[in-house]
C-alpha positions in Angstrom: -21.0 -29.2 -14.1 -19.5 -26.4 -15.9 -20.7 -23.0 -14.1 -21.2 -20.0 -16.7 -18.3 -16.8 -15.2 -19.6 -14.9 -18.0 -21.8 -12.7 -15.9 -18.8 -12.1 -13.3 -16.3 -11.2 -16.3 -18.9 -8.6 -17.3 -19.5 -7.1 -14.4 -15.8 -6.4 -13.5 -15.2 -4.9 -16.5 -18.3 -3.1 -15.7 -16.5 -2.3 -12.8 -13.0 -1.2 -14.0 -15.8 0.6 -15.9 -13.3 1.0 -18.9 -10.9 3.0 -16.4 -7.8 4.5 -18.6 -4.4 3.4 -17.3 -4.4 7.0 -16.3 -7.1 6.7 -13.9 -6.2 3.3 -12.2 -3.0 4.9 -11.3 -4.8 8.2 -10.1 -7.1 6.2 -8.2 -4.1 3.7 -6.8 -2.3 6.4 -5.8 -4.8 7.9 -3.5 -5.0 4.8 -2.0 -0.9 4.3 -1.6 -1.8 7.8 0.4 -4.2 6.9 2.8 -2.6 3.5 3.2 0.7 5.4 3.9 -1.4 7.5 6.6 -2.1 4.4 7.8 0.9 2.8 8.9 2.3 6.3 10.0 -0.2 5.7 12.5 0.8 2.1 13.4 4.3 2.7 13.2 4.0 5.6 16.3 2.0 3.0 17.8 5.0 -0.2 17.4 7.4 2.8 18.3 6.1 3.7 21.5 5.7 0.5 22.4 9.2 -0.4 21.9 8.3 -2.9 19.1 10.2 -0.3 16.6 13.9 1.9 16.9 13.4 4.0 14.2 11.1 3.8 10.8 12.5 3.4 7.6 11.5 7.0 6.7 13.4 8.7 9.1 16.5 6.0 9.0 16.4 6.9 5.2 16.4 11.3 5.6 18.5 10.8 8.4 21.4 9.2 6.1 20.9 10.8 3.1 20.6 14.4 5.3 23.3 13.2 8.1 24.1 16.5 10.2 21.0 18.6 9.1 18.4 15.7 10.6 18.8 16.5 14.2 15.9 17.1 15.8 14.0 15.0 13.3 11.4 14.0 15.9 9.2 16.7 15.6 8.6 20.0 13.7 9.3 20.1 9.5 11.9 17.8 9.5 9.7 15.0 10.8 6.2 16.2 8.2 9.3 16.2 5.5 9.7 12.1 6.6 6.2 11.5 6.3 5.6 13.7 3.2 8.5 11.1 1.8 6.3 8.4 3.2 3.5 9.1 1.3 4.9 9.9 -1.9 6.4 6.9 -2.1 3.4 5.0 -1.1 1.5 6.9 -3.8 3.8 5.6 -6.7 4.0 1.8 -5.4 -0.2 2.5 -4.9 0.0 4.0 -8.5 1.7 0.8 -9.8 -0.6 -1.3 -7.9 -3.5 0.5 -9.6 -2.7 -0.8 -13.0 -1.5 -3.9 -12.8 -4.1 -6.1 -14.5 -7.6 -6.7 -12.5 -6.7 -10.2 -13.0 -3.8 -9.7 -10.6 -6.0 -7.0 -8.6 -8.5 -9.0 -7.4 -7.0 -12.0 -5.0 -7.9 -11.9 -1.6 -4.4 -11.5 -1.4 -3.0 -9.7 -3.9 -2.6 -6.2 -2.1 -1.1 -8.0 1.2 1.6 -9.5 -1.0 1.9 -6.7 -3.1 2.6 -4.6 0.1 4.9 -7.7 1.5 6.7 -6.9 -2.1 7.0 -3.4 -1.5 8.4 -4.0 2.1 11.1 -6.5 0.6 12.2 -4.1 -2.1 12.9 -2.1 1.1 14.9 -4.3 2.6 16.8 -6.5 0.0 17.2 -3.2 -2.3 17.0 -0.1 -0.5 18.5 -0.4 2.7 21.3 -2.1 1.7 21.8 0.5 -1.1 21.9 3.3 1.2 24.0 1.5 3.9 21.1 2.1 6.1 21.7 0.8 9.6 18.2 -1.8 9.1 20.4 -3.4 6.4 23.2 -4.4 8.9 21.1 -5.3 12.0 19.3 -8.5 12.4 16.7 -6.9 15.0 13.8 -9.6 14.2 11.1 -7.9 15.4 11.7 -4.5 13.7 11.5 -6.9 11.0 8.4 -8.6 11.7 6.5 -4.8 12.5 7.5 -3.9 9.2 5.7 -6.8 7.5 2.5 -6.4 9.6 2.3 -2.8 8.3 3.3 -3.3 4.6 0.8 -5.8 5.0 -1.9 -3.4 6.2 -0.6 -1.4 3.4 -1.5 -3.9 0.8 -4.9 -4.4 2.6 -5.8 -1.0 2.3 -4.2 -0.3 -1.2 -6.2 -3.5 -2.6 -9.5 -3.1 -4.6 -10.1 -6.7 -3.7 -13.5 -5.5 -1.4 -14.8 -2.9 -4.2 -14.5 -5.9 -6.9 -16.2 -8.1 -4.5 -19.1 -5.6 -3.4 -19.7 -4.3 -7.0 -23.7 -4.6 -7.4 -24.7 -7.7 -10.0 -26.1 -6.9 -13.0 -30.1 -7.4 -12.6 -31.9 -9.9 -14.9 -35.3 -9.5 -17.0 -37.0 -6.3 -17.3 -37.1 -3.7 -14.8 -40.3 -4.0 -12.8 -41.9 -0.5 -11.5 -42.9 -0.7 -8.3 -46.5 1.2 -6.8 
């Protein structure tokens, strides 16, 4: 029993709505932002709580700045982190944005795609900048950062708006009196 995905194929091109490349990247970068925003929030959660030393942002500014960071905690050198959070969330949302809807639309394509960008971090980055995270073994920094690339990925993915895109109605439209 063959089932016909010809309506479905239409109506997520419908809704890609013939987005330019352009657009899919504006539109996956403002949701690398608010995803960013996102895990700021869980990551001064996990901090607090003593599930987290230090995120990745500050570890990062910290090195690259050395001296100049004290006092990072608070103040413009802590909204210049952040800022440096979100920008990079907004290009890996970007990229995210127009990779093909095929790839887009898995349950699980933004969770892995945040699990991805979370790896880069660690196998690439880190190690790169001699960051401290790249020498220690502390597993549950580890597993924190997972859990929030993966809310990341969650909130970066279009999955729900492909999903919840109205069908196409068939026959003629009926008025109603």
């Amino acid at each position: 029993m063959g089932i016909d995905r010809q309506p479905d194929r239409m109506m997520e091109a419908a809704h890609e709505g013939g987005a330019s490349r352009k657009r899919r990247a504006a539109q996956g970068a403002l949701r690398g932002v608010v995803a960013s925003m996102a895990m700021t929030g869980m990551r001064e959660f996990t901090r607090h709580v003593g599930l987290l030393e230090e995120p990745p942002p500050e570890t990062i500014l910290r090195a690259v700045l050395r001296r100049r960071w004290r006092g990072a905690q608070r103040g413009p050198r802590r909204a210049s982190a952040e800022l440096a959070h979100w920008t990079y969330g907004a290009a890996a949302g970007a990229l995210f944005g127009v990779l093909p809807a095929m790839l887009r639309r898995s349950a699980w394509s933004g969770p892995l795609f945040g699990l991805l960008v979370w790896a880069g971090f660690e196998a690439g980055v880190a190690p790169l900048l001699g960051l401290p995270q790249a020498k220690r073994k502390r597993v549950v920094d580890r597993l924190t950062l997972a859990t929030d690339h993966l809310l990341y990925g969650s909130l970066l993915s279009e999955n729900a708006t492909l999903r919840s895109a109205p069908r196409a109605s068939i026959g003629p439209i009926q008025e109603v009196r």
